[in-house]
C-alpha positions in Angstrom: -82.4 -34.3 42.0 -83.5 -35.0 45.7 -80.9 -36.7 47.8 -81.7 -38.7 51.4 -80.0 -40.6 53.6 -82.1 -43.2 55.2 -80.2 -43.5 58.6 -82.1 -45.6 61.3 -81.2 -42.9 63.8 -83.2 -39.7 64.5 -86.0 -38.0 63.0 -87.4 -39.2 59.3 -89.5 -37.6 57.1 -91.9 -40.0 55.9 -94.0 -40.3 52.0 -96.9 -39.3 53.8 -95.5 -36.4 55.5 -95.4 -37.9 59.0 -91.9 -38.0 60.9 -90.8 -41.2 62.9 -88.6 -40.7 65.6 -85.8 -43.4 66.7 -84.0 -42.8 69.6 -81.1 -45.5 71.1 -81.5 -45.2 74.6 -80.8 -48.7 76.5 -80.4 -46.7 80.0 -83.6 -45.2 79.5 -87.3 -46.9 81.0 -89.1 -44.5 79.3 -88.4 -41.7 76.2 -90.7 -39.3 75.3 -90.8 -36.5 72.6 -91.8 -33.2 73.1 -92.6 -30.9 70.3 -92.0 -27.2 70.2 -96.3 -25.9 69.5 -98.1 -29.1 70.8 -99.3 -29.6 74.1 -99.0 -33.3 74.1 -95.6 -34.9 75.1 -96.0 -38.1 73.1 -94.3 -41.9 74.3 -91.9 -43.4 72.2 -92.4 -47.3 72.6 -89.4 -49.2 73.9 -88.2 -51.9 72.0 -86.6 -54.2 75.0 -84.5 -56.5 73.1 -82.5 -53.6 71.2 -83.3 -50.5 73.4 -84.3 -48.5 71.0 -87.5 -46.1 71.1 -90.0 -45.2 68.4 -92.6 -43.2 67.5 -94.4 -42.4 64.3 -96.6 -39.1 64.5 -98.3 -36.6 61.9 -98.4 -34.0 65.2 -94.6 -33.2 64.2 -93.5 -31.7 60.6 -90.6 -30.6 58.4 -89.3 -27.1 61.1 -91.2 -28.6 63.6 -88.2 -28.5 67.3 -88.6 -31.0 69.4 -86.3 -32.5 72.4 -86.2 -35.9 74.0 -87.1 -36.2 77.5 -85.4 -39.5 79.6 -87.4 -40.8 81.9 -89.5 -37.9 83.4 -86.4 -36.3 84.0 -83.7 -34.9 81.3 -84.6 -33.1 78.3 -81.7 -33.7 75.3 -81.2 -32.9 72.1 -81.5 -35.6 69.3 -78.0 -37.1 69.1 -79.1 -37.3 65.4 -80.0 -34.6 64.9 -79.8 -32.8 61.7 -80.5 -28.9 62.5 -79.7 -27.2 65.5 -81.0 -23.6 65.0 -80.4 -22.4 68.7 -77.0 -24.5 69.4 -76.1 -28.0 71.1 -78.0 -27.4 74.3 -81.7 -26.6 72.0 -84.1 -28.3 70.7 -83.4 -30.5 67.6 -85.2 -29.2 64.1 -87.0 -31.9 62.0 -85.5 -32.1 58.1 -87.0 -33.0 55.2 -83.7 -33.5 52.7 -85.4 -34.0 50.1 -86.6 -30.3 50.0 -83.4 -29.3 49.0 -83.1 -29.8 44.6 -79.3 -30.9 43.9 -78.2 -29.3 40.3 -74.6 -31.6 39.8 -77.2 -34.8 38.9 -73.7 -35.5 36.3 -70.7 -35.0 39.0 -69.3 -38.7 39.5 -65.9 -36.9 41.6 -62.4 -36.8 40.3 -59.9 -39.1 40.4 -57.3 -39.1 43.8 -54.0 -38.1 41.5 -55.6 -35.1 40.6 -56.3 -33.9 44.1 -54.8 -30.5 45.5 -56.6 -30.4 48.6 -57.2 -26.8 50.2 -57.4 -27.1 54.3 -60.4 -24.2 55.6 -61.8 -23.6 58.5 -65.5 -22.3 57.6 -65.7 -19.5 60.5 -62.3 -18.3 60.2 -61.9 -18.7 56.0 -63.6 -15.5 55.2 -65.1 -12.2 56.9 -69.1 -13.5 56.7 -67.5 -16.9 58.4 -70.3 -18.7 56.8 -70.9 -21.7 54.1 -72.0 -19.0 51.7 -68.8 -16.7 52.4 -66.8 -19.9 51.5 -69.1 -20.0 48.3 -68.3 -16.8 47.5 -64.6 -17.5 47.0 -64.4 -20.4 45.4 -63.0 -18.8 42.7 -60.1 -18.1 44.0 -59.9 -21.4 44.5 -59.5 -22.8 41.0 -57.9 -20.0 39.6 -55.0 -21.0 42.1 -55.3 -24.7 41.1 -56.8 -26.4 43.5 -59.3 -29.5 42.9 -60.6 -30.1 46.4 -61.5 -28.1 50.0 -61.1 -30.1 52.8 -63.6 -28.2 55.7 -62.6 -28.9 59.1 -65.2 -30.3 61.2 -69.1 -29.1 60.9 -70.4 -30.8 63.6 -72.5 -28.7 66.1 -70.6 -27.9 69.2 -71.7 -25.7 71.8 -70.9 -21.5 71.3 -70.4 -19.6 68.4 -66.9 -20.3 67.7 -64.7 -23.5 67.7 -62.6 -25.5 65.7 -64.8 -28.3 65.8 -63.3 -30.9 67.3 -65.7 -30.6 69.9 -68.6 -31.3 68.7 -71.5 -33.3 69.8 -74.6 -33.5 67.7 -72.4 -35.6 64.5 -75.5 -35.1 62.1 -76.0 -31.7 63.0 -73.9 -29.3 60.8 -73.3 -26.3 63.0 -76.0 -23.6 62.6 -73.3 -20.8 63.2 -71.9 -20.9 59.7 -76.0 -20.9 58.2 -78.2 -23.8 57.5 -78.1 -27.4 55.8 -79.1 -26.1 52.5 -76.4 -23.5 52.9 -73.9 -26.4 53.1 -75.7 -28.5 50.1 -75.7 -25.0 48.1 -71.9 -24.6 48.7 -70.8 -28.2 48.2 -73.0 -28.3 44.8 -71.7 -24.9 43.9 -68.2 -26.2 44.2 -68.9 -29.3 42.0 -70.4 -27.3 39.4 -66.7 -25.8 39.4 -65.2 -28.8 39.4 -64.1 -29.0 42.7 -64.4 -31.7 44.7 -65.3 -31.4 48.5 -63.7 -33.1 52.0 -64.9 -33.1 55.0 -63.1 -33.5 58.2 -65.3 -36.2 60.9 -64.3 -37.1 64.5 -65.1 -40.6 65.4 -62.9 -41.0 68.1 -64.7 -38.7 71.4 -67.1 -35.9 71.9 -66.5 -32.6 73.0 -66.8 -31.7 77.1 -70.1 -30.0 76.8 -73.5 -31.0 75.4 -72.9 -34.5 75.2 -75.9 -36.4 76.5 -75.1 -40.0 75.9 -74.2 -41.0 79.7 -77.7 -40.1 80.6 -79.4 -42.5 78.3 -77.2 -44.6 76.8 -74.1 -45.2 78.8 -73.2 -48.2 76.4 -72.0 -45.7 74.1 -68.6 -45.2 76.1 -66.0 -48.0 77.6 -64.1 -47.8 80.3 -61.5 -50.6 78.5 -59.7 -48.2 76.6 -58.7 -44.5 77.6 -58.1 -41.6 74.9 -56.8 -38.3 75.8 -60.2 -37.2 75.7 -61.3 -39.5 78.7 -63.3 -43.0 77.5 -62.9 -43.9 74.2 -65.8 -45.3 71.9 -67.5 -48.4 72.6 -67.0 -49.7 68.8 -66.2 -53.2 70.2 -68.1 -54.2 73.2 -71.1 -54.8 74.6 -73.8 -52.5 72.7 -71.3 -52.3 69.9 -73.9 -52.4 67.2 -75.4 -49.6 67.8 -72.6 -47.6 68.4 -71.0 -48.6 65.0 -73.9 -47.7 63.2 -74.1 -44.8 64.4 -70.9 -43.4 63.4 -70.9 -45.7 59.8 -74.3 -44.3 59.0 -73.4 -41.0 60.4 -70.2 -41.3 56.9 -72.8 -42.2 54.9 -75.3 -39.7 55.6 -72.1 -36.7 55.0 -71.5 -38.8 51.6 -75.1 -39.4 50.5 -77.3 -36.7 51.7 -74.8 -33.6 51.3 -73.0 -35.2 48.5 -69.6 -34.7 49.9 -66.5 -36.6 47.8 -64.5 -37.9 50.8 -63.5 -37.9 54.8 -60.9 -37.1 56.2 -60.9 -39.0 59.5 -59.0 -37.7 62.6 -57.1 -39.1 64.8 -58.1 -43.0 63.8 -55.1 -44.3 66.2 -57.5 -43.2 69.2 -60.5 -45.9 67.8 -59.5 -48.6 70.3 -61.2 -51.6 69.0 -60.2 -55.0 69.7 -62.7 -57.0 68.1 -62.8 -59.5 65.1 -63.1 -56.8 62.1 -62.0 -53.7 63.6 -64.7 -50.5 63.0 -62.2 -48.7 60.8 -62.1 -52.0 58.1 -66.0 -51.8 58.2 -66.4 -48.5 57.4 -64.3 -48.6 54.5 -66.2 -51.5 53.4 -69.6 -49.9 53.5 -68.9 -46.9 51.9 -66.9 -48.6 49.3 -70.1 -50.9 48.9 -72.7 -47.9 49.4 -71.9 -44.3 47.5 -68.7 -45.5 46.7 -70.0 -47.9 43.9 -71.1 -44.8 41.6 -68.7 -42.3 42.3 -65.6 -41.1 43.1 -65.4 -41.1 47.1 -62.2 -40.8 48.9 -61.1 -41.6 52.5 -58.1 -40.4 54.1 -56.9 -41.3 57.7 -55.1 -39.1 60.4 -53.0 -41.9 62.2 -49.9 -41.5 64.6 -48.9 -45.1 63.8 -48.8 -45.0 60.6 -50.0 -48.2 59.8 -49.3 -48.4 56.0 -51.3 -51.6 55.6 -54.4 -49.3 56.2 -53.3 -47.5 53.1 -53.2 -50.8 50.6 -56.6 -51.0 49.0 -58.9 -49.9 52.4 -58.2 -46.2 52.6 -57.3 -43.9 49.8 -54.2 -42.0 51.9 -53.2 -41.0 55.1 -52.1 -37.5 56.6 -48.2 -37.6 56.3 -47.0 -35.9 59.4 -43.7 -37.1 59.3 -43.2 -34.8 55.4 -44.3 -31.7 57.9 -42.0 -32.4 60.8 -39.1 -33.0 58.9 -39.9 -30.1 56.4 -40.4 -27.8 59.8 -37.4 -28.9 61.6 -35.3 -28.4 58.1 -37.1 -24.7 57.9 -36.7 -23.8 61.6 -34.1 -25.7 63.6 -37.0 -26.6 65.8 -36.5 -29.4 67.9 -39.3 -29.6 70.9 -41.7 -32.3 71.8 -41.9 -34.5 68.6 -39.9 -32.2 66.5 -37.5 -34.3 68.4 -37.7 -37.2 66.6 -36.2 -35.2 63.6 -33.9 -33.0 64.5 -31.0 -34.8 64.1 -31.2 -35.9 60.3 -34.4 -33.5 58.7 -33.3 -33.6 55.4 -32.8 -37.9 55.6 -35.7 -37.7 57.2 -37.6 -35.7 54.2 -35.7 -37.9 51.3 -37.2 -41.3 53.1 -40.6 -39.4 53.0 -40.0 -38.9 49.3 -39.2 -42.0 48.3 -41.3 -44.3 50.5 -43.7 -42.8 51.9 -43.3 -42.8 56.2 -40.0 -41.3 57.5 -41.1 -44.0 60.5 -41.4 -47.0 59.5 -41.1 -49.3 62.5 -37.9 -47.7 64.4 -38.3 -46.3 67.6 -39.3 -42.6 68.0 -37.3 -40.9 71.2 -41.0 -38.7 71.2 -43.0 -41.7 72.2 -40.3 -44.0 74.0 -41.7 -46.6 71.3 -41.3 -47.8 68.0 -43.6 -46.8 65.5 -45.2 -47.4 61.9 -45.3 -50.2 59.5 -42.9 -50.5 56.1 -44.5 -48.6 53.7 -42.1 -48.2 50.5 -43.7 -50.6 48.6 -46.9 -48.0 48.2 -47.5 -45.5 45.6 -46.7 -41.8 46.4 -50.6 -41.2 46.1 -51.1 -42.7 49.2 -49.1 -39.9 51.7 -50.9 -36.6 51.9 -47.4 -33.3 52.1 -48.0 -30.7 53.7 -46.4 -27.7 54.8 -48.9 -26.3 57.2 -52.4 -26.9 58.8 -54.5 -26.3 61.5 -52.7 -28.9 63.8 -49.1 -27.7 63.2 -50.0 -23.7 62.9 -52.8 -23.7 65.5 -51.4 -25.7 68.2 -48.2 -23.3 68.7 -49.0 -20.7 71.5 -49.5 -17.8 69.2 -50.4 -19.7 65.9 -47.3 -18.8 64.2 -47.4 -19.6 60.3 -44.3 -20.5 58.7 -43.4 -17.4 56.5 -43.5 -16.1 60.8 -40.9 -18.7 61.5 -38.1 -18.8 58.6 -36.7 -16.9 56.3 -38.7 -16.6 52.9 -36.2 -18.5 50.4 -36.6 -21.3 52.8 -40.1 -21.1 53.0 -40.0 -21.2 49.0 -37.9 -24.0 48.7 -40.3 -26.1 50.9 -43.0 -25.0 48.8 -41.4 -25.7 45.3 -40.7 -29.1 46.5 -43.8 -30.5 48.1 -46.5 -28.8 45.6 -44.6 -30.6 42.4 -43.9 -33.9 44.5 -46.0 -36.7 43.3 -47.8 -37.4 47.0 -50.3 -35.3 46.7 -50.2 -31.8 48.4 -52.3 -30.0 50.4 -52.6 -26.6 51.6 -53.6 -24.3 54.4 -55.9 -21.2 53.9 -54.1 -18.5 53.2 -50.7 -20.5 52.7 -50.8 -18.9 49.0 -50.5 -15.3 49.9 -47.7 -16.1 53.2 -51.6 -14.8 55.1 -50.2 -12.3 58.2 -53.3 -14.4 60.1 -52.6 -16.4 63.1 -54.6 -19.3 63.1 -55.3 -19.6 67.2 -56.8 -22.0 69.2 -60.3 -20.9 70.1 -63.6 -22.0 71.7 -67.1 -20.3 72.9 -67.7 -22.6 76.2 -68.9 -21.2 79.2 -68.3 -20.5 82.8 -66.0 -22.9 85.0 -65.5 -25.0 82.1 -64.4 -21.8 79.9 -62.0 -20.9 82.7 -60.3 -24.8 82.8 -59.9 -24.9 79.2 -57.7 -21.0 79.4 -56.0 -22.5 82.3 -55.4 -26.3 80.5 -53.9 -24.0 77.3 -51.5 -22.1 79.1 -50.4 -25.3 80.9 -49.8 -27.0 78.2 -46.6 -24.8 77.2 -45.4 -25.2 80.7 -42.6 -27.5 80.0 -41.1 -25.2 77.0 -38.0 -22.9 78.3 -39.3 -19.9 76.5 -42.7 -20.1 79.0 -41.5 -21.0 81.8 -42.4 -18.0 83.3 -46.0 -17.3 84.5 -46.1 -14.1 83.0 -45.1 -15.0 79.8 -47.9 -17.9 79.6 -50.3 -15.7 80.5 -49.7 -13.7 77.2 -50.9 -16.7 75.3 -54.4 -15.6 74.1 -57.6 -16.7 76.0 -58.9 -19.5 74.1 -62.6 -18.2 74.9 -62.5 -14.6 73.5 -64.1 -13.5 71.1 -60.8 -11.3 70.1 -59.3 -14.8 69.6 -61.6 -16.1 67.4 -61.6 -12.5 65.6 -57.9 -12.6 64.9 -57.2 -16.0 63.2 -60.0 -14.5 60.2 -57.4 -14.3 57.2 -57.2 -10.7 55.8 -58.4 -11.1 52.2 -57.7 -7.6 51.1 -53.6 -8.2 51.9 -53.7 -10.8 49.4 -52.9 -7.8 46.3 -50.2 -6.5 48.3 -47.1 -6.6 46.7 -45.2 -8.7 49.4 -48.3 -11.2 49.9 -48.6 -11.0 45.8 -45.2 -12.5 44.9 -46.0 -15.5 47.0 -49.8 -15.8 45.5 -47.9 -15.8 41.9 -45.2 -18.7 43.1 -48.1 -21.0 44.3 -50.7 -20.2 40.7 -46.9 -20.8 38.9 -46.4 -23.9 40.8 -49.4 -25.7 40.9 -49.3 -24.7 36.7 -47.1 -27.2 36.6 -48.3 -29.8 38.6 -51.5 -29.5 36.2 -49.7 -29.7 32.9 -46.7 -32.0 33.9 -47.1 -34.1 37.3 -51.2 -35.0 37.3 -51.1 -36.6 33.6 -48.5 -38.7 34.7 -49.5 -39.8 38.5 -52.1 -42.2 37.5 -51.2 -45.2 38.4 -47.8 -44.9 39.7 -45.9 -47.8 41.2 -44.8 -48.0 44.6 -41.5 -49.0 45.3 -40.1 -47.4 42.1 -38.6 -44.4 43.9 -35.4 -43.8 45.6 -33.0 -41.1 47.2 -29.7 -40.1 47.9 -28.2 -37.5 50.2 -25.8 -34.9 49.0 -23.9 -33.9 52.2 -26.1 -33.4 55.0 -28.8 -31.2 53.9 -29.3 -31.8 50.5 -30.8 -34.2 48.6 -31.7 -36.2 45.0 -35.0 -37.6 44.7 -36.0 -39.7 41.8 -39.5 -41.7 41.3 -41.1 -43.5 38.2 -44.0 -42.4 37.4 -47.6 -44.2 35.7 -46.5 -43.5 32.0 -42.6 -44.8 32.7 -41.8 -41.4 32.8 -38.3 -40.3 35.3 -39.1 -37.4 37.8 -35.9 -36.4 39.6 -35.8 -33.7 42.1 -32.6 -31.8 43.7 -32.4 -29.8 46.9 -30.3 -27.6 48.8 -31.5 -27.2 51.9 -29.1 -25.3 53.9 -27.6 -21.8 53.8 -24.8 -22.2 51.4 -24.3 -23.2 48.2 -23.6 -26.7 47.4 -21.5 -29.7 45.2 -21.3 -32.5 44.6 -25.0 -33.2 42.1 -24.6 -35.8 39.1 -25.8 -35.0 36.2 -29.5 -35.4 35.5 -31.6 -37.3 32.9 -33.9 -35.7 31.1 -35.1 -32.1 30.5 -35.2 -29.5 33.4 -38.9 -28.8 34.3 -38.5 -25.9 37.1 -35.9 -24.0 39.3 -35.4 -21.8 41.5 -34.1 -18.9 40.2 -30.4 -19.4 40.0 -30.7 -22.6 39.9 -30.9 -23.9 36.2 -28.2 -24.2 33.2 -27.2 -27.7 34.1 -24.5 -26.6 36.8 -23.4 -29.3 39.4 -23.8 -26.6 42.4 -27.2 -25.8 43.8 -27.5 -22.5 45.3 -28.1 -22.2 49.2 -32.2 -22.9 49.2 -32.7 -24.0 46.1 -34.6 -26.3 44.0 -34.7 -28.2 40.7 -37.0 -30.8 39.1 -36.6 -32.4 36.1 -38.4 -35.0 33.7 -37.2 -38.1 31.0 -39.3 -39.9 28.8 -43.1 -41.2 29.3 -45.7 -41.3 26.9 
């Protein structure tokens, strides 16, 4: 089966085996394309009313390189670009998709309730630090029970190594992990395993270096709305058609062309829009109208302001920070920058999350010095997203401490036991399963002066933290742009059959067991506003929802580091417990766990 995105942008393979080149430039008098063997630079003609320049030519081919040059002047990539064999700053290669035979013609998706979503980072995931290293463990994967990878982002930035945030070329999957058929061999791998596969997009800025917009077309950026990133997007202004189709074509082409099952979409709060039918509403509606219509696709938001209305029918879920920071805060007695907000109440704080959803739900947050969220009780638990870890929350701390680095283990397991048999759905980080001894840094390949401001912006950024106050101590943090940064966030795969890393893989296979056999056959449709909690002293905690066959899930919890009263008795049948913590008694041992289930079909 051949699959092709027909995107209005870039370079297109035509029936004939000609390639027509498109190119938005409104700043631009005159575009031209030059092609990596020819000795002709060829004119693109300029469309006045729209500003866009075209060219169809049989001089360029499928591999043929090529670059844009503005007005006599600047040569640039193709900002659609979908090949970048020699990185950001290159030339642009020209790609036939439909070269590339797709074998999962029967793969329709899966269904949301069944999602275990698997957070990886493709360079860092496994020693090759490629798409076919990733391949080549996918069966670890579904042996531990997890039904989707979520990759963080592929889009090319500039260097070798990088989260991806930062990246610039949005069609371009980054040639340092292989090549576009590497990515459609590992996604259609994974679906012939019946996983499903996420992929993480930034809509919301470029990165600081190869980003040649501004040259070309300016309209692209607005100086109405800031980001902490510097201008946002022009998604509702003048030019704003362009722009938005850009980035809605650029969904579609990751869903269409490379087959992927859903987005995760970062950081949505920072997509200022003020117009009519804001860009995140039209998104949802063309996908939803597009690939959508045949198959299961999913879209999940990153959004500080937790607007739960997003989350009622337009987007599938959303990223639920708040379970993480109260789950942290409960773990570590943490209570810095927007741990803050939790560190009075953690465990209250994790029983609203429970039960409906957004610990914030309109009050104000002493973090911000606002109010934030929207009421969001009323949804079903399928729409929040638990986690325990990710790249944010592990990669963002000076030295990328994980969790199993920051409290003690039977609190570690108690988190764990609670949000992988919860009925939001859970999602890990790689190497969460084995407690990985990995730091998961914060690293990047730029170069020079820019390299130097983005090791000096890092340290800076802990400045206001007691524990680096001191100079000397900040300057321990490791250097963003080394290599021996990158190098040391690659998980250690052969520590995962040690017996200390072993015990932890076996909790996490027993856990998400269970949520195979007894939690997924029962999520399907379950209400919102059906669940409730109660809090048993000050760190523990009853949790009860109904679930989409009537069914009664209750969960108890003793956080804290004694052993604790004061627990009714439960309806129905015990389903799991920390050790210790079954035989029906009304005391929970300190960090302990049970869960247990009544009735349903």
């Amino acid at each position: 089966m051949k699959r092709r995105h027909d995107t209005p942008f870039g370079a297109k393979v035509r029936k004939d085996g000609s390639v027509r080149f498109s190119l938005w430039a409104p700043g631009a008098e005159r575009v031209e394309v030059e092609i990596e063997g020819s000795s002709q630079t060829l004119p693109l003609e300029r469309n006045e009313v729209s500003g866009v320049h075209i060219l169809e030519t049989d001089v360029a081919k499928p591999g043929s390189r090529y670059k844009f040059r503005i007005d006599g002047e600047h040569e640039v990539p193709d900002p659609a670009s979908r090949f970048q064999p020699d990185d950001a700053h290159g030339p642009s290669m020209v790609v036939d998709p439909e070269a590339f035979d797709w074998r999962d013609d029967e793969w329709k998706g899966r269904p949301w309730h069944e999602t275990v979503l698997y957070e990886l980072h493709v360079g860092t995931f496994s020693p090759e630090g490629t798409y076919a290293g990733v391949k080549r463990r996918l069966d670890h994967l579904v042996e531990l029970g997890i039904t989707a990878v979520e990759l963080m982002p592929l889009s090319d930035f500039p260097g070798r190594r990088n989260w991806g945030y930062d990246g610039v070329l949005p069609y371009a999957p980054d040639s340092s992990y292989g090549t576009p058929d590497d990515l459609k061999d590992l996604v259609g791998a994974a679906h012939e395993k019946g996983l499903s596969v996420f992929l993480d997009v930034v809509y919301n800025h470029f990165g600081p270096d190869g980003n040649y917009l501004h040259a070309y077309a300016p309209d692209f950026f607005t100086e109405r709305h800031e980001t902490p990133w510097g201008q946002a997007m022009n998604v509702d202004g003048e030019g704003v058609g362009q722009v938005r189709e850009f980035f809605i074509h650029n969904a579609l082409f990751w869903l269409e062309e490379y087959r992927f099952d859903g987005l995760r979409l970062d950081a949505v709060h920072e997509i200022k829009d003020d117009s009519g039918k804001h860009f995140l509403t039209e998104l949802s509606e063309r996908i939803h109208a597009g690939p959508g219509r045949d198959r299961h696709i999913h879209l999940v938001l990153e959004n500080e302001e937790n607007e739960a209305t997003r989350l009622d029918g337009e987007y599938t879920a959303q990223w639920n920070d708040d379970v993480h920071h109260a789950l942290h805060v409960a773990l570590t007695g943490e209570d810095a920058a927007y741990y803050s907000d939790y560190a009075d109440a953690p465990v209250k704080a994790l029983g609203r999350c429970l039960s409906e959803g957004f610990a914030f739900q309109g009050e104000p947050s002493k973090h911000r010095g606002s109010s934030r969220g929207e009421p969001s009780k009323n949804l079903p638990p399928t729409s929040f997203v638990s986690f325990l870890q990710n790249h944010d929350h592990v990669g963002n701390r000076a030295f990328g401490d994980r969790i199993t680095k920051l409290a003690k283990p039977e609190a570690v397991r108690a988190a764990a036991e609670i949000y992988l048999l919860a009925p939001q759905i859970p999602m890990l980080f790689m190497g969460e399963e084995w407690a990985s001894s990995s730091p998961f840094l914060f690293f990047c390949d730029f170069g020079g002066e820019l390299s130097e401001m983005v090791t000096k912006g890092r340290r800076g950024e802990f400045t206001a933290f007691p524990e680096f106050a001191d100079e000397a101590t900040r300057e321990r943090i490791p250097d963003p742009g080394s290599e021996e940064t990158f190098r040391a966030s690659k998980l250690r795969w052969e520590e995962k059959d040690e017996p200390e890393h072993e015990r932890w893989m076996v909790l996490y296979k027993e856990l998400l067991a269970l949520r195979r056999k007894e939690i997924i056959p029962r999520l399907e449709n379950a209400p919102g506003g059906r669940a409730a909690h109660r809090m048993v002293g000050e760190r523990a905690l009853r949790a009860q929802w109904t679930m989409g066959d009537g069914s009664l899930l209750t969960l108890e919890a003793n956080l804290e580091d004694e052993p604790l009263g004061g627990f009714e008795n439960v309806p129905g049948e015990l389903l799991y417990a920390t050790k210790g913590a079954a035989g029906g008694e009304r005391e929970l041992p300190a960090w302990s766990v049970a869960w247990y289930l009544k009735g349903g079909s």
